[in-house]
MDAnalysis code that builds the backbone (N, CA, C; Angstrom):
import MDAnalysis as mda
import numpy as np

u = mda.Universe.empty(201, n_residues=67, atom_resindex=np.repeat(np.arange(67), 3), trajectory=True)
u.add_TopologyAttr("name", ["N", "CA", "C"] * 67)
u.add_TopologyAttr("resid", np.arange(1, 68))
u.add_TopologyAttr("resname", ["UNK", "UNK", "UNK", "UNK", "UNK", "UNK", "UNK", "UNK", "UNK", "UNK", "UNK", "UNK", "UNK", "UNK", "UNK", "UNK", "UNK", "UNK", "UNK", "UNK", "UNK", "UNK", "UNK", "UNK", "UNK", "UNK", "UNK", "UNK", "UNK", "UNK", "UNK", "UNK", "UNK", "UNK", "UNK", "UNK", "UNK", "UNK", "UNK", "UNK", "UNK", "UNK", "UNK", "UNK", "UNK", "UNK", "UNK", "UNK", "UNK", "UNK", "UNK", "UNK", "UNK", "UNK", "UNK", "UNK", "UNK", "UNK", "UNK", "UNK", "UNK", "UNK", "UNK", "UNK", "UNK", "UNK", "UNK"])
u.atoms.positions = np.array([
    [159.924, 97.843, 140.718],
    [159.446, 98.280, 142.014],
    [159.537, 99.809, 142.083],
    [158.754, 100.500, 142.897],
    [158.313, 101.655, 142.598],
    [159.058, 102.368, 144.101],
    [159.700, 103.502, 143.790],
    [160.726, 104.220, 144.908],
    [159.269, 105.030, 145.736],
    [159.413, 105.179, 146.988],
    [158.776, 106.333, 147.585],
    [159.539, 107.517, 147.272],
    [158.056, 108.454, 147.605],
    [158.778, 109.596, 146.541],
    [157.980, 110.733, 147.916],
    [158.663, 111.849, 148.195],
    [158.132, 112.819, 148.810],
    [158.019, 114.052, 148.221],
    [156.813, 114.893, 148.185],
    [156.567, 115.965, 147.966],
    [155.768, 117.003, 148.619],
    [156.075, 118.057, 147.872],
    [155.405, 119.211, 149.134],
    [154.923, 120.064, 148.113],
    [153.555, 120.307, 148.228],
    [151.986, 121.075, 147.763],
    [152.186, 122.180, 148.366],
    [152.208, 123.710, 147.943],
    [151.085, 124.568, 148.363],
    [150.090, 124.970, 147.579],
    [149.140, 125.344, 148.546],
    [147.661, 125.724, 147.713],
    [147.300, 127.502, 148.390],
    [147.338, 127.944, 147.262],
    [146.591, 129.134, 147.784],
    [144.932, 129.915, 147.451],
    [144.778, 130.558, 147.598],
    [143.340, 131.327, 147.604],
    [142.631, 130.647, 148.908],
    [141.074, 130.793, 148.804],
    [140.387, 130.520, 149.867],
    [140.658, 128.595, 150.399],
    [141.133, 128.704, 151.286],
    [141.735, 127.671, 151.885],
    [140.840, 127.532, 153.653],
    [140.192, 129.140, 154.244],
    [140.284, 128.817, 155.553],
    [138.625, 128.719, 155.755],
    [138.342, 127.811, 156.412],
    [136.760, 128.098, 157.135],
    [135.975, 127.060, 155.658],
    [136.237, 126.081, 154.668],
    [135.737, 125.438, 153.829],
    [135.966, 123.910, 154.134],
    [136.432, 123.926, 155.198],
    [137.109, 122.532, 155.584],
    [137.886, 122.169, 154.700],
    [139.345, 122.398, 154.429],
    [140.102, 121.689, 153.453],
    [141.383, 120.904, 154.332],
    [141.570, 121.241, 155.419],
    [142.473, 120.429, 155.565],
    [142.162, 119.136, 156.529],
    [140.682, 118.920, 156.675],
    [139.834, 117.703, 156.823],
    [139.745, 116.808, 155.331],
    [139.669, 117.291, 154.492],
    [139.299, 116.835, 152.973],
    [140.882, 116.452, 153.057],
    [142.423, 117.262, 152.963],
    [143.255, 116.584, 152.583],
    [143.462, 115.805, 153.285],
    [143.398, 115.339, 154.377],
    [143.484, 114.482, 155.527],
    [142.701, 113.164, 155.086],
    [141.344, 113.138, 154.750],
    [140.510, 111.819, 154.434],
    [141.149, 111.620, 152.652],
    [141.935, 112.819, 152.190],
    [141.942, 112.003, 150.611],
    [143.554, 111.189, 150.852],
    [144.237, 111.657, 151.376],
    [145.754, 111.253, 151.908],
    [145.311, 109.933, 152.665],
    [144.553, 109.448, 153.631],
    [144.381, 108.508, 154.384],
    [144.072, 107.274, 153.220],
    [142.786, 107.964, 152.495],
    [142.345, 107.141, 151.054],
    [143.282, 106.341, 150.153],
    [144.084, 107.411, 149.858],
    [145.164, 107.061, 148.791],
    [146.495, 106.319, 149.724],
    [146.268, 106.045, 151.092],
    [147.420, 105.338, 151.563],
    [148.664, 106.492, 151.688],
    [148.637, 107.344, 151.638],
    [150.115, 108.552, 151.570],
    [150.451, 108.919, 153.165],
    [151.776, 109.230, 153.358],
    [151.518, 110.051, 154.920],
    [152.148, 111.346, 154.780],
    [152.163, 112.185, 155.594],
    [152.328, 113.497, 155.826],
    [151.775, 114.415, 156.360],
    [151.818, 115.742, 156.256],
    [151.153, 116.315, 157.091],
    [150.995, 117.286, 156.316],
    [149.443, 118.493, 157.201],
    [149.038, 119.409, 156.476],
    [148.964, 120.632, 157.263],
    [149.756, 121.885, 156.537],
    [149.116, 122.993, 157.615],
    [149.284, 124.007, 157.118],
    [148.247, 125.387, 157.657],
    [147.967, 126.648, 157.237],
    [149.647, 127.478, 157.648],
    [149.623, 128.378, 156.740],
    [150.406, 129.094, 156.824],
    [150.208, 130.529, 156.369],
    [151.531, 131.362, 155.782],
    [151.269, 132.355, 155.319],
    [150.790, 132.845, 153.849],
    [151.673, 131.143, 153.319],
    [151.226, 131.485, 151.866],
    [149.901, 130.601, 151.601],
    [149.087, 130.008, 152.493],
    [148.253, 128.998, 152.299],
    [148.435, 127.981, 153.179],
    [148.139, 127.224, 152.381],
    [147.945, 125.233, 152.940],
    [149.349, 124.759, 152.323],
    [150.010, 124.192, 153.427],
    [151.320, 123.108, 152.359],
    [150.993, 122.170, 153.262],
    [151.284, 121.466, 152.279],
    [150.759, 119.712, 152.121],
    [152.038, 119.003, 151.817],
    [152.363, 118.287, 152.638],
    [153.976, 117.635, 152.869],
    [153.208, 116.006, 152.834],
    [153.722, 115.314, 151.363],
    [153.352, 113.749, 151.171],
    [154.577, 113.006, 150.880],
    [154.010, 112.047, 151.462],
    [155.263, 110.596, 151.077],
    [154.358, 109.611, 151.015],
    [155.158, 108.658, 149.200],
    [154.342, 107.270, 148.889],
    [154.466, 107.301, 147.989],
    [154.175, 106.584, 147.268],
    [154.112, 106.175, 145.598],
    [153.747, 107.030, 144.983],
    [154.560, 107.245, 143.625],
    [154.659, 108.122, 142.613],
    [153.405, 108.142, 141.768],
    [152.743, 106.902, 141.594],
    [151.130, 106.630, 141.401],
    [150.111, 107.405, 141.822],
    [150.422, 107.185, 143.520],
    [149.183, 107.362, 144.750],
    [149.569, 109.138, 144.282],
    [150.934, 109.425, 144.367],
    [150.598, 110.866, 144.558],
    [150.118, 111.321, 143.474],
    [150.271, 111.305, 142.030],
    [149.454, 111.768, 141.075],
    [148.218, 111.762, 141.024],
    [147.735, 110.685, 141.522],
    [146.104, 110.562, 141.823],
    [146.002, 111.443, 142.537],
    [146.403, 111.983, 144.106],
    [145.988, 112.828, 145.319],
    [145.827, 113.737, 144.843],
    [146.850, 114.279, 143.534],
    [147.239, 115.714, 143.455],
    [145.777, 115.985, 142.009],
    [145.632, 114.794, 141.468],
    [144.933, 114.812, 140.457],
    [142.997, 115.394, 141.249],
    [143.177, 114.658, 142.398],
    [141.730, 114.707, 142.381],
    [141.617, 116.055, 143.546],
    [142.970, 116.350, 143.948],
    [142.648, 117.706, 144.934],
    [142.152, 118.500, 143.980],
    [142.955, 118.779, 142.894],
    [142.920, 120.071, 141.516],
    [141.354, 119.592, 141.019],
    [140.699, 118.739, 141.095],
    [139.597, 117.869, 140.335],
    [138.168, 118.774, 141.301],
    [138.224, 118.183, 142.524],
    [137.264, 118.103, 143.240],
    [137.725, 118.824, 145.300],
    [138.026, 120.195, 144.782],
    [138.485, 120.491, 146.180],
    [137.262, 120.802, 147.087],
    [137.502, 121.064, 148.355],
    [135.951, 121.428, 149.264],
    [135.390, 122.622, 148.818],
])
């Protein structure tokens, strides 16, 4: 059985006015994860909890296919 696991993303460079924290919002909902997302100083941090699976995928297809 697989532990929930929490982690925390930041993303930097162009982050504002591309819609990205609509995109992490529908890929997090997708993949079943919860947490939350928000602009800051150094960027976007992205705070997830869920399977050690789900999050490799999230993190796989943010780096893959961002807005």
């Amino acid at each position: 059985m697989e532990t929930v696991q929490q982690v925390i993303i930041v993303v930097k460079g162009i982050v504002q006015g591309v819609g990205f924290r609509p995109f992490v919002y529908r890929l997090a909902k997708q993949c079943h994860l919860l947490g939350t997302v928000l602009n800051n100083h150094q960027g976007v941090t992205i705070e997830l909890q869920g399977l050690p699976n789900t999050i490799k995928q999230f993190i796989e297809t943010l780096a893959t296919t961002p807005p």
